[in-house]
C-alpha positions as CSV (number, residue, x, y, z in Angstrom):
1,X,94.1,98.1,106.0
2,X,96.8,95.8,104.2
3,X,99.2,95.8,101.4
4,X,99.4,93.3,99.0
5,X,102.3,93.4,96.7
6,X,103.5,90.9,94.1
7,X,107.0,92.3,94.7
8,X,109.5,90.8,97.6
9,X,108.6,92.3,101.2
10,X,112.6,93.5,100.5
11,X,111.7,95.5,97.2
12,X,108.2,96.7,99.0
13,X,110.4,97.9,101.8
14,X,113.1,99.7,99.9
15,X,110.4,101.3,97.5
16,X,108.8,103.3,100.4
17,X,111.5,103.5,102.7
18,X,112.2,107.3,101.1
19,X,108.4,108.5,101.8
20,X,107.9,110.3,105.0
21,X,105.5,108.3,106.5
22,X,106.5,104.6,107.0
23,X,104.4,102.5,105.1
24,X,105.8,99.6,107.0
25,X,104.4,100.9,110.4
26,X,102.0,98.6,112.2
27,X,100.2,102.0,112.6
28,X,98.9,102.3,109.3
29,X,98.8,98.6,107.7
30,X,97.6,95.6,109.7
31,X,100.0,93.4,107.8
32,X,101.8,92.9,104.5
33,X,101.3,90.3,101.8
34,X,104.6,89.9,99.6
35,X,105.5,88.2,96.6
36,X,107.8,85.6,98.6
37,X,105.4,85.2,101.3
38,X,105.7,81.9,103.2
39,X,102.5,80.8,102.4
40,X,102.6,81.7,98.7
41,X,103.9,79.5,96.0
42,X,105.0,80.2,92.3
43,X,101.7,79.1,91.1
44,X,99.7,81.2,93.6
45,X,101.4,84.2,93.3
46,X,100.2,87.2,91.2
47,X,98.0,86.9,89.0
48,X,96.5,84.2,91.0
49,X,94.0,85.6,93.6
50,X,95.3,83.7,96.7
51,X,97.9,86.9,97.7
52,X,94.3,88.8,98.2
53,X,92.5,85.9,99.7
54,X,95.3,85.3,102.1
55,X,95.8,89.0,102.9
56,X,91.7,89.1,104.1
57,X,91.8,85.7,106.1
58,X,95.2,88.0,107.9
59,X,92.5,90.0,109.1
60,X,91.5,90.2,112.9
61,X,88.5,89.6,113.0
62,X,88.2,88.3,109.2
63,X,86.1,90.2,107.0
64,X,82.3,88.8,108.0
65,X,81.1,88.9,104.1
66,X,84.5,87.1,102.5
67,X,86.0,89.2,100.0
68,X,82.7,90.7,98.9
69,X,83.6,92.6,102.3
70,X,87.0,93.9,100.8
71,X,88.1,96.9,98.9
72,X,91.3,96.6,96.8
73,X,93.3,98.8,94.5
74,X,95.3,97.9,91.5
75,X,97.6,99.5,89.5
76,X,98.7,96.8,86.8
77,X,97.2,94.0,85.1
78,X,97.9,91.1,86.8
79,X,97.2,92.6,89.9
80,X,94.1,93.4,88.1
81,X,93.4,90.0,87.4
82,X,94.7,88.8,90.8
83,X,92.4,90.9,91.9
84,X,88.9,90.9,90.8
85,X,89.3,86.6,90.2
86,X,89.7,87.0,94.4
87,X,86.4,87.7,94.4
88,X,87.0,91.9,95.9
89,X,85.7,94.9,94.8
90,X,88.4,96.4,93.1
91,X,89.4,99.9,91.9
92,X,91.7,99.9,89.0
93,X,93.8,102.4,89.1
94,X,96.6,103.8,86.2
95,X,97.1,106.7,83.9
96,X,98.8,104.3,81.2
97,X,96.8,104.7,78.4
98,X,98.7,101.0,77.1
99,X,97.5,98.8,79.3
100,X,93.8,99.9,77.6
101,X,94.1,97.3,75.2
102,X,91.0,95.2,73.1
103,X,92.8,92.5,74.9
104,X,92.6,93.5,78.7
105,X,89.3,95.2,78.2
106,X,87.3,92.5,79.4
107,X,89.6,92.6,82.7
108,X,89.2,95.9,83.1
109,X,86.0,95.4,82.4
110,X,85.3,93.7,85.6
111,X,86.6,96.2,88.1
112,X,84.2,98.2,89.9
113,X,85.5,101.6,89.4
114,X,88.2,102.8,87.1
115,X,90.4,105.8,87.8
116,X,93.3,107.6,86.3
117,X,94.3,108.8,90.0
118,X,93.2,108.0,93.3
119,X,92.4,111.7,94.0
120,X,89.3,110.6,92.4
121,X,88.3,108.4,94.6
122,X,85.1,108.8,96.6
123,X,84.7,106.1,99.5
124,X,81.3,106.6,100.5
125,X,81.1,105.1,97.0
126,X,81.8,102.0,98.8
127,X,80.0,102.5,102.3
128,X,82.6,104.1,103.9
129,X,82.9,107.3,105.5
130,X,83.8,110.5,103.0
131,X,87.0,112.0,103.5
132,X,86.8,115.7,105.8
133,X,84.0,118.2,104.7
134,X,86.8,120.7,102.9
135,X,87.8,118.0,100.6
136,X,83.6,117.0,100.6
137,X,83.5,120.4,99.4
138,X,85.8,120.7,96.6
139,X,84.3,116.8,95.7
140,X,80.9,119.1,95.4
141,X,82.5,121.5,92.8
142,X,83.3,118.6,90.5
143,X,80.9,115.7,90.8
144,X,82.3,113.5,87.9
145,X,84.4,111.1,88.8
146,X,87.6,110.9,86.3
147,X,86.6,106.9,84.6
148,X,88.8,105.6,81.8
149,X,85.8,102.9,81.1
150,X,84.2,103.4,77.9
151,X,86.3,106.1,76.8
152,X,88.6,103.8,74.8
């Protein structure tokens, strides 16, 4: 797993350094694609899709099926458009009811799932493995999945 931000690694850093878990850790994220990365430029930063491309070829081993193999999240709309343009299967994610615009629905448009939290998120949607049977459990109780497409 990796983060890609279109912030500076500096404004990433100091955004989760209250959380109690460190988001920075090698533990949890195989690396960290910023907004002032080396390798990006002004013209291949957010919205262009080369932070995503870049963060998958970071990967050891690569992803074997390119970035038909990768599953990203967004939460605005040039990360949005960063994001499915990479070629990914993207979730968009937000609660803003603003950035549902006539103008950004066909963006919006082109992300495989929509959610207004990521509590609603079901991975084995995507081929990977649910979260713990409890959670499975309360998953069971309500099957619909909270989707803002085609309810504006």
């Amino acid at each position: 797993m990796a983060v890609c931000t279109g912030g500076s690694l500096a404004q990433y850093q100091y955004c989760v350094s209250h959380l109690p878990m460190s988001f920075t850790s090698e533990n949890y994220f195989s690396h960290i694609v910023a907004g002032d990365d080396p390798e990006l430029t002004p013209d291949t930063r957010k919205p262009h899709p080369r932070p995503f491309t870049l963060a998958a070829q970071r990967f050891n081993p690569p992803p074997k099926d390119g970035m038909n193999g990768v599953l990203l999240f967004e939460d605005s709309i040039l990360g949005l458009r960063s994001a499915v343009e990479s070629g990914g299967r993207t979730v968009f994610v937000s609660k803003w009811r603003s950035m549902f615009t006539a103008e950004n629905r066909p963006l919006i448009d082109r992300a495989a799932l929509v959610l207004d939290t990521l509590e609603h998120f079901k991975p084995e949607a995507f081929g990977l493995p649910p979260y713990d049977s409890e959670e499975a459990e309360e998953d069971e109780e309500d099957e619909k999945i909270k989707e803002i497409k085609g309810k504006w």
